[in-house]
PDB file of the backbone (N, CA, C, O) and the ligand in Angstrom, with CONECT records:
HET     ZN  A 101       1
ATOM      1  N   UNK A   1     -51.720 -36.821  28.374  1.00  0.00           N
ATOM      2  CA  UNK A   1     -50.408 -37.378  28.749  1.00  0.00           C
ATOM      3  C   UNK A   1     -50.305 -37.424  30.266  1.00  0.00           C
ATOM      4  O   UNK A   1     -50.430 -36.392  30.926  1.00  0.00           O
ATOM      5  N   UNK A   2     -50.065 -38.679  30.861  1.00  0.00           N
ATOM      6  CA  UNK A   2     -50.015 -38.388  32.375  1.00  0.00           C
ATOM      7  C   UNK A   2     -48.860 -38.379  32.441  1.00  0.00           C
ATOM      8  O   UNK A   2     -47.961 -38.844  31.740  1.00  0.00           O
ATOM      9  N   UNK A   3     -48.927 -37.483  33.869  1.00  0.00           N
ATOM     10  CA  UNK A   3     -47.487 -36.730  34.262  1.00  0.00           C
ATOM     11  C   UNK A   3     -47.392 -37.788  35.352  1.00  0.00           C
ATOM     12  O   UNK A   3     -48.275 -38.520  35.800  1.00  0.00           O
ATOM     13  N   UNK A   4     -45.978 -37.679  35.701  1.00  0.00           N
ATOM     14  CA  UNK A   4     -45.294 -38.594  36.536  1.00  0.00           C
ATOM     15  C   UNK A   4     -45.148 -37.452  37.895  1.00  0.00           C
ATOM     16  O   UNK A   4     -44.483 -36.417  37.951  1.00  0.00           O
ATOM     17  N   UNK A   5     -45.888 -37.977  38.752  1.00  0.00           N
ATOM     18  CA  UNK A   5     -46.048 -37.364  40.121  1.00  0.00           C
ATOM     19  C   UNK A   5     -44.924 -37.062  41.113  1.00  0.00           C
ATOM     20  O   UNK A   5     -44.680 -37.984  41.891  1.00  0.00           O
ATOM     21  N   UNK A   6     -44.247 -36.037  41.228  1.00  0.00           N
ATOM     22  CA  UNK A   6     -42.952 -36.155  41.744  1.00  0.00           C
ATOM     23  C   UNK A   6     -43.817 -36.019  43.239  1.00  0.00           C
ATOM     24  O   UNK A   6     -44.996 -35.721  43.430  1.00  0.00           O
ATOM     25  N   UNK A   7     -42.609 -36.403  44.308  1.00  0.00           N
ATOM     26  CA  UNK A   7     -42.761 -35.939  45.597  1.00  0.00           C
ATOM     27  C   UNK A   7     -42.668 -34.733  45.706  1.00  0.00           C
ATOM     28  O   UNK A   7     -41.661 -34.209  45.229  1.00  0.00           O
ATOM     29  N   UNK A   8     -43.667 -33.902  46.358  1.00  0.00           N
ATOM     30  CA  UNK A   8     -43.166 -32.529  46.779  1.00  0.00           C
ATOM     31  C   UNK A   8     -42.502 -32.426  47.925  1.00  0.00           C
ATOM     32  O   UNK A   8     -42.946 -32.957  48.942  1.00  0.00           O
ATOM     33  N   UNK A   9     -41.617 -31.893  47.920  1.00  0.00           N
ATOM     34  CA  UNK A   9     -40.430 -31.086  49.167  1.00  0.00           C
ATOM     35  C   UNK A   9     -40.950 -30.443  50.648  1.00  0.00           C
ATOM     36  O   UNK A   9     -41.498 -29.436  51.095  1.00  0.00           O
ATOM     37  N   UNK A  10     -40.556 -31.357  50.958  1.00  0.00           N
ATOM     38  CA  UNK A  10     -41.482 -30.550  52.649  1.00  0.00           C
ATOM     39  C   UNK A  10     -40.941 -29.293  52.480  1.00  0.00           C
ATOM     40  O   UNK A  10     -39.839 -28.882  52.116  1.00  0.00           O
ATOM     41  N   UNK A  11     -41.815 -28.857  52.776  1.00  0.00           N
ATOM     42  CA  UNK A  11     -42.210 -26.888  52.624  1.00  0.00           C
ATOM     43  C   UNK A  11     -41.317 -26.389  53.484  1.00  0.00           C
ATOM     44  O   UNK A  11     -40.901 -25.243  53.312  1.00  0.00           O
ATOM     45  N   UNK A  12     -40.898 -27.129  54.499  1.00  0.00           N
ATOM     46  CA  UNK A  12     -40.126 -25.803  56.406  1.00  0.00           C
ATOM     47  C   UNK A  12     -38.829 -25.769  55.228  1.00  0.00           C
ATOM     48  O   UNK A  12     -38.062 -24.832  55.451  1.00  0.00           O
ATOM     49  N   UNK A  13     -38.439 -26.632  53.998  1.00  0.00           N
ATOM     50  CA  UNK A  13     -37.472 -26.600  53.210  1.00  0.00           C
ATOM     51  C   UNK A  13     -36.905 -25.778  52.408  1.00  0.00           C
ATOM     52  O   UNK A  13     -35.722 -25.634  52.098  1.00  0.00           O
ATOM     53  N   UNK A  14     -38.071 -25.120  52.020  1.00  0.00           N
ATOM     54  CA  UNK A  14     -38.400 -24.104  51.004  1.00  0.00           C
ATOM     55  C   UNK A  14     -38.177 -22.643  51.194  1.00  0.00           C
ATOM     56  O   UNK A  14     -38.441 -22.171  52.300  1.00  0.00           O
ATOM     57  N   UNK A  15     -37.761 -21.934  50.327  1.00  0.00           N
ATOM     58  CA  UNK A  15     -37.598 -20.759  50.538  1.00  0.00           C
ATOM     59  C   UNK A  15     -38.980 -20.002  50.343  1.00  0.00           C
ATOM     60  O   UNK A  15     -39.942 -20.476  49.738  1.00  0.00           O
ATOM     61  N   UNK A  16     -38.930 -18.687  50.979  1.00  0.00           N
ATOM     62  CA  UNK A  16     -39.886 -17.693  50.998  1.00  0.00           C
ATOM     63  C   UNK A  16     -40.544 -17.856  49.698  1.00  0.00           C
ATOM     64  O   UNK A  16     -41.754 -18.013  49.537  1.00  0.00           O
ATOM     65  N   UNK A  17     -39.325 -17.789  48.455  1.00  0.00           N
ATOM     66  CA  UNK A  17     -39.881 -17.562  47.124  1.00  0.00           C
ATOM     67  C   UNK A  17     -40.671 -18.444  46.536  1.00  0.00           C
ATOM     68  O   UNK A  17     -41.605 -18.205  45.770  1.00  0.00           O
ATOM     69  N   UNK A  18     -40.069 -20.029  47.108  1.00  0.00           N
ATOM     70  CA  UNK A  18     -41.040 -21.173  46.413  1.00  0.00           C
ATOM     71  C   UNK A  18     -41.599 -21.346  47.355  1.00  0.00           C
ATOM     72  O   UNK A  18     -41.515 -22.572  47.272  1.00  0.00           O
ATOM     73  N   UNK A  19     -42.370 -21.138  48.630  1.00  0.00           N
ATOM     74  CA  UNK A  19     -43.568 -21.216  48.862  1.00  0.00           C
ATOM     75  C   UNK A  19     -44.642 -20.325  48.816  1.00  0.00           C
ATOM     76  O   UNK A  19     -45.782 -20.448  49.263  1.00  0.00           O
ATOM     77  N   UNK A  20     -43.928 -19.097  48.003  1.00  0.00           N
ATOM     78  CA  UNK A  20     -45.135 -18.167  47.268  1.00  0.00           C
ATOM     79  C   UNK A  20     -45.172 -18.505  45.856  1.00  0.00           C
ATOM     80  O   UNK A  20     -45.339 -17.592  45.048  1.00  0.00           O
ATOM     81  N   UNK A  21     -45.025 -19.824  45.419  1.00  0.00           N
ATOM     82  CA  UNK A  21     -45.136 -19.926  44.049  1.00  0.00           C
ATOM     83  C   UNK A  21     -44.028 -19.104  43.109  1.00  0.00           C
ATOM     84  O   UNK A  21     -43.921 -19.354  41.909  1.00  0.00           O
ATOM     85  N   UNK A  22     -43.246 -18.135  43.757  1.00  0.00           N
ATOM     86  CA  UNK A  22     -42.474 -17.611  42.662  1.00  0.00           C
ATOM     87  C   UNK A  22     -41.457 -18.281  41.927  1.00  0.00           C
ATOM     88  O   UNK A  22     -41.222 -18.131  40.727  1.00  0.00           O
ATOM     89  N   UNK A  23     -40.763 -19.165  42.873  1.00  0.00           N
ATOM     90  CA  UNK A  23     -39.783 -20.316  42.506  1.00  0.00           C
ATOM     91  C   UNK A  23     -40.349 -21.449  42.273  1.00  0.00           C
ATOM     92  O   UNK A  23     -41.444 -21.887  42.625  1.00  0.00           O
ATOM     93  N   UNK A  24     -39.238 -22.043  41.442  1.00  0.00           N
ATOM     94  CA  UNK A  24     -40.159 -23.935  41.431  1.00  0.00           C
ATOM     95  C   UNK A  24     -39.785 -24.778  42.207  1.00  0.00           C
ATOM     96  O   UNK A  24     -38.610 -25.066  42.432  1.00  0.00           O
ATOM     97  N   UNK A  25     -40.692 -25.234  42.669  1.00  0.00           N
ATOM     98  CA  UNK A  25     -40.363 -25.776  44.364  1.00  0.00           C
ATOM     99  C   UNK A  25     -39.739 -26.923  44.436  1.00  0.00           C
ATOM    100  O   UNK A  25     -39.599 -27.402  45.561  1.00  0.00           O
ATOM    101  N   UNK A  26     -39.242 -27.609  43.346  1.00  0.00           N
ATOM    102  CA  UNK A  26     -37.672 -28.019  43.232  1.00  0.00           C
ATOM    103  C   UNK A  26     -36.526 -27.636  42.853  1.00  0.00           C
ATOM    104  O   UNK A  26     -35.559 -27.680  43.613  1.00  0.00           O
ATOM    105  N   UNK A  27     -36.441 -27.124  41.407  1.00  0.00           N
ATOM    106  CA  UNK A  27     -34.989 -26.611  41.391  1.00  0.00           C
ATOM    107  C   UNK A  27     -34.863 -25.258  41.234  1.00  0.00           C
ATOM    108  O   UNK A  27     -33.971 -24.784  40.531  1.00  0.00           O
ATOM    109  N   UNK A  28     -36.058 -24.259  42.100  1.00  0.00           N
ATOM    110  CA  UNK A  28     -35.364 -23.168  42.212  1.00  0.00           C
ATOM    111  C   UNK A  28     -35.941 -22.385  41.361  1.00  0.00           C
ATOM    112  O   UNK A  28     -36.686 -21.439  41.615  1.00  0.00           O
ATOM    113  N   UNK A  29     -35.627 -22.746  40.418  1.00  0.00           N
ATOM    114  CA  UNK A  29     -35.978 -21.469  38.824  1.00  0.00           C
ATOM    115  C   UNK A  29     -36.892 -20.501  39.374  1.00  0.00           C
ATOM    116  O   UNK A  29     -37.809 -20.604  40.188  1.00  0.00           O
ATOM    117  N   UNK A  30     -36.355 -19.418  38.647  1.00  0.00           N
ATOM    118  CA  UNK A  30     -37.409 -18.263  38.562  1.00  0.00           C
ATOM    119  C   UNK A  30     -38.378 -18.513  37.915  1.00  0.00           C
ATOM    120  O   UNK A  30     -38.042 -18.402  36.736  1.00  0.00           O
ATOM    121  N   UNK A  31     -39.925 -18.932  38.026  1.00  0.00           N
ATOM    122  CA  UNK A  31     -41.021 -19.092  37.024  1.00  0.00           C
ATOM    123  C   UNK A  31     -41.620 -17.514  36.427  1.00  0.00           C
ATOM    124  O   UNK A  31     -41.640 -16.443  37.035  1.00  0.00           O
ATOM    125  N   UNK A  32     -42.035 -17.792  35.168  1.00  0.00           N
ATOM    126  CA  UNK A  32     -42.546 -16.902  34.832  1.00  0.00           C
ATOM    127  C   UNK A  32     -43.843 -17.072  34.585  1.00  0.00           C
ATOM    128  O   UNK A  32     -44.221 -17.801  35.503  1.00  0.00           O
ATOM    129  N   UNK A  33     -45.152 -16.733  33.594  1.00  0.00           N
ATOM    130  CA  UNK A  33     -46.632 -17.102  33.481  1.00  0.00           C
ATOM    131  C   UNK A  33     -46.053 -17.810  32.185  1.00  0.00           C
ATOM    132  O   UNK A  33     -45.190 -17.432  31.393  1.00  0.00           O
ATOM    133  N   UNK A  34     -46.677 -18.756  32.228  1.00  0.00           N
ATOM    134  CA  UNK A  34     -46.631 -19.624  30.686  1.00  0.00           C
ATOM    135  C   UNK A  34     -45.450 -20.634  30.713  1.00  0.00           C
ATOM    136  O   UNK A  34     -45.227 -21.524  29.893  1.00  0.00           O
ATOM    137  N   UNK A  35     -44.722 -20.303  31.851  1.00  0.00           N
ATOM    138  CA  UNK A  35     -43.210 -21.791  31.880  1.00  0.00           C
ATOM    139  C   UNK A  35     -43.789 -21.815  33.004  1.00  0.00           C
ATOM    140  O   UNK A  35     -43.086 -21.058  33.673  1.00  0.00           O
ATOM    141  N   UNK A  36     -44.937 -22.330  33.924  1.00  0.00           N
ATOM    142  CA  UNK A  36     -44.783 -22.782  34.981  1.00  0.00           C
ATOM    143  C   UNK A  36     -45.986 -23.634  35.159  1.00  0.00           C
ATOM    144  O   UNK A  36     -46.819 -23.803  34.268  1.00  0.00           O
ATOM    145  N   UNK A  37     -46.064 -24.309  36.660  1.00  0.00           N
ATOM    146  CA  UNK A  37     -47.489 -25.245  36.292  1.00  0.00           C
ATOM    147  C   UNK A  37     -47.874 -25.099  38.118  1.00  0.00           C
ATOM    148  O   UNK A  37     -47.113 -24.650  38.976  1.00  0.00           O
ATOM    149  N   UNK A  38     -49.185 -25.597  38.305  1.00  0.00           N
ATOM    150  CA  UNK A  38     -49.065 -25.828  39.722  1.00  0.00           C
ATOM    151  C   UNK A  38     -48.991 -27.213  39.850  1.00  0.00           C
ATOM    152  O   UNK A  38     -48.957 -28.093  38.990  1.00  0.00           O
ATOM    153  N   UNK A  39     -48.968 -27.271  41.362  1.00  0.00           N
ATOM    154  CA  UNK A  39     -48.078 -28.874  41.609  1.00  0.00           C
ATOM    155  C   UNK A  39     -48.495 -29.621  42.706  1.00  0.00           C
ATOM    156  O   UNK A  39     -48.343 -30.797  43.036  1.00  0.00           O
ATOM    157  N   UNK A  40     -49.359 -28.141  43.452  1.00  0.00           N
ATOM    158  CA  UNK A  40     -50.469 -28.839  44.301  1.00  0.00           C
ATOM    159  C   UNK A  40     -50.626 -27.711  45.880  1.00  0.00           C
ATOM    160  O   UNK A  40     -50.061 -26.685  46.259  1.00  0.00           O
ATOM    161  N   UNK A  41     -51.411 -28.361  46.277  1.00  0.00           N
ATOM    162  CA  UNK A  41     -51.331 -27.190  47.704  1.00  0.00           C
ATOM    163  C   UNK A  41     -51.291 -28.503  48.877  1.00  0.00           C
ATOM    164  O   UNK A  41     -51.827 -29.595  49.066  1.00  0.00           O
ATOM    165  N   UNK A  42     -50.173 -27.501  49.570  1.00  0.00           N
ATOM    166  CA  UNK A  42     -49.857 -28.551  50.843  1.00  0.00           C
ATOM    167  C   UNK A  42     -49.651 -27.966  51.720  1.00  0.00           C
ATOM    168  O   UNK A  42     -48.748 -27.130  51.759  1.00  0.00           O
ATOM    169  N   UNK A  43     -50.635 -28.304  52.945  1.00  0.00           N
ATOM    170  CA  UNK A  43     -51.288 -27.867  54.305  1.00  0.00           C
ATOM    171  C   UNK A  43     -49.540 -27.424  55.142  1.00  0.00           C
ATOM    172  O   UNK A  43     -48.542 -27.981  54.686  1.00  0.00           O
ATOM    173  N   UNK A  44     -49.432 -26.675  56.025  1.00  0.00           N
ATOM    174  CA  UNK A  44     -48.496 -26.611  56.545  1.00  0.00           C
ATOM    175  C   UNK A  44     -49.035 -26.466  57.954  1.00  0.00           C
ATOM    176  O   UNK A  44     -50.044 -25.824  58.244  1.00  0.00           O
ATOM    177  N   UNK A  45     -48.384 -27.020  58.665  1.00  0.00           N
ATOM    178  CA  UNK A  45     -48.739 -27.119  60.438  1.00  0.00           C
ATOM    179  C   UNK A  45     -47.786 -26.854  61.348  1.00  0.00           C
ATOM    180  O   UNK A  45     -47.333 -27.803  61.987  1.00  0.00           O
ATOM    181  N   UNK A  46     -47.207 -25.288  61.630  1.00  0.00           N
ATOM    182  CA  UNK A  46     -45.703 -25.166  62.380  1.00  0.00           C
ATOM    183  C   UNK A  46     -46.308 -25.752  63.804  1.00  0.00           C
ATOM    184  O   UNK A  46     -47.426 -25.684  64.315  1.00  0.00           O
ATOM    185  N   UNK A  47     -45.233 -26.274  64.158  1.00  0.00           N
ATOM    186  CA  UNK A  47     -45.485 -26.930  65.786  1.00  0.00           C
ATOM    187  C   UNK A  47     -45.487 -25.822  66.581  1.00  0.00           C
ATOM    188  O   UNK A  47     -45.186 -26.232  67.702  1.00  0.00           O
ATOM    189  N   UNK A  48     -45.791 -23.755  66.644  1.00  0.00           N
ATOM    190  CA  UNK A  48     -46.477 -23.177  67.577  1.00  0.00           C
ATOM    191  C   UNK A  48     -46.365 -22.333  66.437  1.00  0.00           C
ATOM    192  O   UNK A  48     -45.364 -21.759  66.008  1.00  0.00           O
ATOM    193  N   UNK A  49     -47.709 -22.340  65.940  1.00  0.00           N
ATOM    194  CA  UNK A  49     -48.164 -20.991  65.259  1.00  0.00           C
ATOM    195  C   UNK A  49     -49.218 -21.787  64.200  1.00  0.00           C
ATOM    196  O   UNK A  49     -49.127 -22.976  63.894  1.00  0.00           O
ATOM    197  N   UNK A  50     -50.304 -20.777  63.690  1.00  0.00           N
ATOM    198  CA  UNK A  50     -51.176 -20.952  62.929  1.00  0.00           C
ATOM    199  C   UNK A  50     -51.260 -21.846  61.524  1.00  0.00           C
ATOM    200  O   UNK A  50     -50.412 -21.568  60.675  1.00  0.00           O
ATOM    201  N   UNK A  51     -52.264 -22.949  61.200  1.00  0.00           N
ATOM    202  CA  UNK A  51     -51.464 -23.572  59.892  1.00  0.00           C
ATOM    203  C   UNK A  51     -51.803 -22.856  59.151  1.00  0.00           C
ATOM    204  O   UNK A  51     -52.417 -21.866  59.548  1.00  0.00           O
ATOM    205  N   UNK A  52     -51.524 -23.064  57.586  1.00  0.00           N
ATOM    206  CA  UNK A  52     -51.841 -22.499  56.432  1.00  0.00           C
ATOM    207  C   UNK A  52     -51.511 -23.482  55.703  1.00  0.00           C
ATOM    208  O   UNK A  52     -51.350 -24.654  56.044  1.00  0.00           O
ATOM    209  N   UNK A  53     -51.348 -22.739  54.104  1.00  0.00           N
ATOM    210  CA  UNK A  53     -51.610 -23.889  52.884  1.00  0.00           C
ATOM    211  C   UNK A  53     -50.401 -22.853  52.191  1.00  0.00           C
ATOM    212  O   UNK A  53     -50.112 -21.657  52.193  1.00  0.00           O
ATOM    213  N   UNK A  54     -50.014 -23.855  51.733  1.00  0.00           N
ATOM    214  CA  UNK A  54     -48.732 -23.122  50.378  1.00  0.00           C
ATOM    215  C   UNK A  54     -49.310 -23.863  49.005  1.00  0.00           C
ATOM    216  O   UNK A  54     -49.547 -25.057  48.824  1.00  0.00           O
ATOM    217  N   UNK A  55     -49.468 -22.621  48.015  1.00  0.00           N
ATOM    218  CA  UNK A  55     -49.699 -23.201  47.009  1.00  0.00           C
ATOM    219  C   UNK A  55     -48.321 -23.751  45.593  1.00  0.00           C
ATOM    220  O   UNK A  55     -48.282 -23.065  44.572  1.00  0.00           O
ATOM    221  N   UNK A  56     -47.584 -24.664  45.700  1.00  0.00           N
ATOM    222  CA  UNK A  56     -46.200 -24.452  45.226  1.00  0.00           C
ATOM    223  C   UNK A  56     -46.696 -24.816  43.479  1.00  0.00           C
ATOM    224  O   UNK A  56     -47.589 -25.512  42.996  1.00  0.00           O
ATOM    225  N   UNK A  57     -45.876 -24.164  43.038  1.00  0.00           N
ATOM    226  CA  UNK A  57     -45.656 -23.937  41.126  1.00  0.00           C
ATOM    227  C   UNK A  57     -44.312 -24.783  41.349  1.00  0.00           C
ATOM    228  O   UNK A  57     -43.694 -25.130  42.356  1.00  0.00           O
ATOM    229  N   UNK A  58     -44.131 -24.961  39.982  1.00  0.00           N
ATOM    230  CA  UNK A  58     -42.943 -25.388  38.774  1.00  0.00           C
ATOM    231  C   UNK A  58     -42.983 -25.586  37.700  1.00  0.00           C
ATOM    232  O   UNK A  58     -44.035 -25.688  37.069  1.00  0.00           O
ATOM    233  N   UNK A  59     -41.687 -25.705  37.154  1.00  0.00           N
ATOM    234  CA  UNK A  59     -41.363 -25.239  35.938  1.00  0.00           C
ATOM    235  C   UNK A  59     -42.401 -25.997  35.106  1.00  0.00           C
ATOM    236  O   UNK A  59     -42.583 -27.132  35.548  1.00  0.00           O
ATOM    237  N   UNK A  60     -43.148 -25.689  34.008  1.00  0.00           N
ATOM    238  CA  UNK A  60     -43.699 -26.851  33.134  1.00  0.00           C
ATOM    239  C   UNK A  60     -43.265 -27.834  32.511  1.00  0.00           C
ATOM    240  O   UNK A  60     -44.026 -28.780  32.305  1.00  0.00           O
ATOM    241  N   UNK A  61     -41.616 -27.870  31.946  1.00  0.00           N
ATOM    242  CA  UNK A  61     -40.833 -28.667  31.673  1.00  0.00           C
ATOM    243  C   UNK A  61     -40.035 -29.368  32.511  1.00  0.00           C
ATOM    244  O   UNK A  61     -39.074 -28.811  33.042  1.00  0.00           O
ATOM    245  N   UNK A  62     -40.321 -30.644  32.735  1.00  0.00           N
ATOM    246  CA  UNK A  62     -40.272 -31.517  33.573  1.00  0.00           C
ATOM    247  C   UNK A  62     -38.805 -31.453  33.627  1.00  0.00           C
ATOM    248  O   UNK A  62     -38.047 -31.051  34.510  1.00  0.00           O
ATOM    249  N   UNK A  63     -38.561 -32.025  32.282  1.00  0.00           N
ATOM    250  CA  UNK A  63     -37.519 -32.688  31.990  1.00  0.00           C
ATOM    251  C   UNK A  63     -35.925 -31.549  32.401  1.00  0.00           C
ATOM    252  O   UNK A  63     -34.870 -31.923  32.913  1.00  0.00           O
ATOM    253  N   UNK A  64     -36.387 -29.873  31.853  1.00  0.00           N
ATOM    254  CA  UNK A  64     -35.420 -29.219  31.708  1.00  0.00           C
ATOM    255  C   UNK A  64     -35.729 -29.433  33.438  1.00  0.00           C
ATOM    256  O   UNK A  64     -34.826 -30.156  33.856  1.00  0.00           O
ATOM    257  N   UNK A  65     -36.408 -29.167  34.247  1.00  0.00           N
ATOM    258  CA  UNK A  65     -36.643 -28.511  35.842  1.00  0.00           C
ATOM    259  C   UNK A  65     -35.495 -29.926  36.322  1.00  0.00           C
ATOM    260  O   UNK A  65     -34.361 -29.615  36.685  1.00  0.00           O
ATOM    261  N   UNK A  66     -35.913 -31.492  36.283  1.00  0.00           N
ATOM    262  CA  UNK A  66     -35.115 -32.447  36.889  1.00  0.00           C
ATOM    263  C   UNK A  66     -33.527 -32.098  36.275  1.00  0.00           C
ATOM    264  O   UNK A  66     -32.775 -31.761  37.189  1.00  0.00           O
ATOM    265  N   UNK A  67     -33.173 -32.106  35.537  1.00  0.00           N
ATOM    266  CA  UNK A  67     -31.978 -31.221  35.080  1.00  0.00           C
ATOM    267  C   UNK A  67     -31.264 -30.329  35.717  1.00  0.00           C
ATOM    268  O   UNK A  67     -30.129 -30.568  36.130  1.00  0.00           O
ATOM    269  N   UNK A  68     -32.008 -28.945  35.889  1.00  0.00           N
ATOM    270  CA  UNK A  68     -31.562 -28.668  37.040  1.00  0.00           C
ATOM    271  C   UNK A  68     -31.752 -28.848  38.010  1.00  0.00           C
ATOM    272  O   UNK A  68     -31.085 -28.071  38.693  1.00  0.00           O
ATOM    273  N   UNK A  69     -32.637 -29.816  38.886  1.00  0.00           N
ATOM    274  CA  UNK A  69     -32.602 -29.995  40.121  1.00  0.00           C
ATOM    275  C   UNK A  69     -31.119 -30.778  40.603  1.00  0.00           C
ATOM    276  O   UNK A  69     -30.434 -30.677  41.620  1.00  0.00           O
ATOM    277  N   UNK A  70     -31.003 -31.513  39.486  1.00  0.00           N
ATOM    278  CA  UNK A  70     -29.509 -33.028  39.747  1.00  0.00           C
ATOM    279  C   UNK A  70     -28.219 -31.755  39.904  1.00  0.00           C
ATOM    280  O   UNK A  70     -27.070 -31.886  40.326  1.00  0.00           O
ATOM    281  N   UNK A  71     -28.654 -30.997  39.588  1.00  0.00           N
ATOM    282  CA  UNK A  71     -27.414 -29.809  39.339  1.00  0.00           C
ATOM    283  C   UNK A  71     -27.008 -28.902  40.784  1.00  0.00           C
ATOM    284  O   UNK A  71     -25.959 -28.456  41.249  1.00  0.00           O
ATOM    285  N   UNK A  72     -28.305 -28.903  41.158  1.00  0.00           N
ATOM    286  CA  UNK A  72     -28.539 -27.929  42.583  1.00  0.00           C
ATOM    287  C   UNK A  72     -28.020 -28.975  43.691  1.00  0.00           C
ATOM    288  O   UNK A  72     -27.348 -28.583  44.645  1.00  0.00           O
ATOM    289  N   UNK A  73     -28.508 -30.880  43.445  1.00  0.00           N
ATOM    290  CA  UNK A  73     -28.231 -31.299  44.834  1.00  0.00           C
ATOM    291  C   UNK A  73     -27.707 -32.618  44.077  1.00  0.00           C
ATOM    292  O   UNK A  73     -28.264 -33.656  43.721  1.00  0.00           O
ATOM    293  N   UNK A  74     -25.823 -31.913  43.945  1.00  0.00           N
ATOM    294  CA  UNK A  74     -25.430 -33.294  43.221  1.00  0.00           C
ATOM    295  C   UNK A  74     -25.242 -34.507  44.204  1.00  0.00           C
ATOM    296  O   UNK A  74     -25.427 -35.573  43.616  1.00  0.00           O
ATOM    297  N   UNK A  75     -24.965 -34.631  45.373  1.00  0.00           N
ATOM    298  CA  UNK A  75     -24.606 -35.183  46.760  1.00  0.00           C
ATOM    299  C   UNK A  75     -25.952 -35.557  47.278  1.00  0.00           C
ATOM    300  O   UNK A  75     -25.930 -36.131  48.367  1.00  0.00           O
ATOM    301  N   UNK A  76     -27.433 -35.304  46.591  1.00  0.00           N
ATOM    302  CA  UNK A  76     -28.483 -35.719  47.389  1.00  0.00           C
ATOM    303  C   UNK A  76     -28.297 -37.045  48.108  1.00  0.00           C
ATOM    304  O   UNK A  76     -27.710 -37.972  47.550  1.00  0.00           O
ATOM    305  N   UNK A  77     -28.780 -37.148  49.319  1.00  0.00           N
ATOM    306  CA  UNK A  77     -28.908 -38.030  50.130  1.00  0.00           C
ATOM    307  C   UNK A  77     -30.465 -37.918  50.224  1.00  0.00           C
ATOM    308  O   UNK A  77     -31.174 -36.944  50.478  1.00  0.00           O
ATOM    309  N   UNK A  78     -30.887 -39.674  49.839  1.00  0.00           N
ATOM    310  CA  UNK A  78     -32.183 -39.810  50.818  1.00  0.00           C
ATOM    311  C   UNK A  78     -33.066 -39.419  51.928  1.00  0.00           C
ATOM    312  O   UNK A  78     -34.073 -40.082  52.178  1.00  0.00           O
TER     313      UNK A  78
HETATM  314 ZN    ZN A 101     -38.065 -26.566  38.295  1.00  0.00          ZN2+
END
């Protein structure tokens, strides 16, 4: 089944928790082992300090995670 590729969230965005994978690096959720998926690793480059890589998770259920994401940012702006 191919999955529909969301954009990932520029990382300086992200909290501590979802760029250690603990959160889902859209809407937040607490992941646990077995509800979560990875989603990809994305290089980070602070403009004065060392880069690194964040590896970000989310929820495995797409459908419930966009759900709550519309919930977290009802006012999203582009
Ligand atoms: Zn989610």
């Amino acid at each position: 089944m191919p999955q529909t590729q969301r954009p990932l969230p520029p990382v300086p965005s992200l909290s501590e928790h979802q760029q250690r994978g603990w959160r889902c690096c859209w809407c937040r959720y607490p992941l646990s082992p077995g509800y979560d998926q990875a989603v990809g690793e994305v290089p980070v480059k602070p403009p004065n300090g060392a880069a690194y890589t964040v590896f970000l998770r989310a929820c495995a259920d797409t459908a419930e995670c966009a759900e709550r994401e519309k919930q977290q940012h009802p006012e999203e702006t582009p």
